[in-house]
C-alpha positions in Angstrom: -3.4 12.4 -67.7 -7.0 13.2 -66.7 -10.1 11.8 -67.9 -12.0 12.9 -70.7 -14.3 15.9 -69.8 -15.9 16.0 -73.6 -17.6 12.7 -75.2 -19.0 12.5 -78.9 -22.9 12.5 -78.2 -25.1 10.3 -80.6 -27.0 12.1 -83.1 -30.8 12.1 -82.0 -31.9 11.4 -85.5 -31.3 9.0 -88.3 -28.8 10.0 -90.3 -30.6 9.9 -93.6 -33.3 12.1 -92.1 -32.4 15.5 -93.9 -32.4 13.5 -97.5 -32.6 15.2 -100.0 -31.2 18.1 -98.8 -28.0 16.6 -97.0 -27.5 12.8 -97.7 -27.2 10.4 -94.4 -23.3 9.3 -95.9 -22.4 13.4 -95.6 -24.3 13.3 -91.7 -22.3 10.3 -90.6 -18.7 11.7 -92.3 -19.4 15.1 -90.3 -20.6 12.8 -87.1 -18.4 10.1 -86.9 -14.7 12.0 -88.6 -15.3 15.8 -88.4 -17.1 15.9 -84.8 -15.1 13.2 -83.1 -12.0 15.2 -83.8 -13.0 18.2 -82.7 -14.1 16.4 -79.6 -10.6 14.6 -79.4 -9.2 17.8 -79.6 -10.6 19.5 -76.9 -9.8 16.8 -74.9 -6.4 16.9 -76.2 -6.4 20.6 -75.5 -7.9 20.3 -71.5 -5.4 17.7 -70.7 -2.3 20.5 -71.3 -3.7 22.5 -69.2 
């Protein structure tokens, strides 16, 4: 097993900072669920090789 070569980066902004247009819950789902899995799976993906 090797270490992780991809991390989940902080968002630079506040979440809530595209309201109205897209709401700070919908930034920190995407962020914190859809983002960190595609990040786990890379990681996932690297450490088959």
């Amino acid at each position: 097993m090797t270490d992780a070569v991809y991390s989940l980066p902080d968002l630079a902004y506040d979440p809530g900072a595209l309201e109205p247009h897209i709401s700070g819950r919908i930034m920190e789902l995407h962020h914190d669920k859809h983002h960190a899995a595609y990040v786990k799976g890379a990681n996932t993906a690297l450490e088959k090789l």
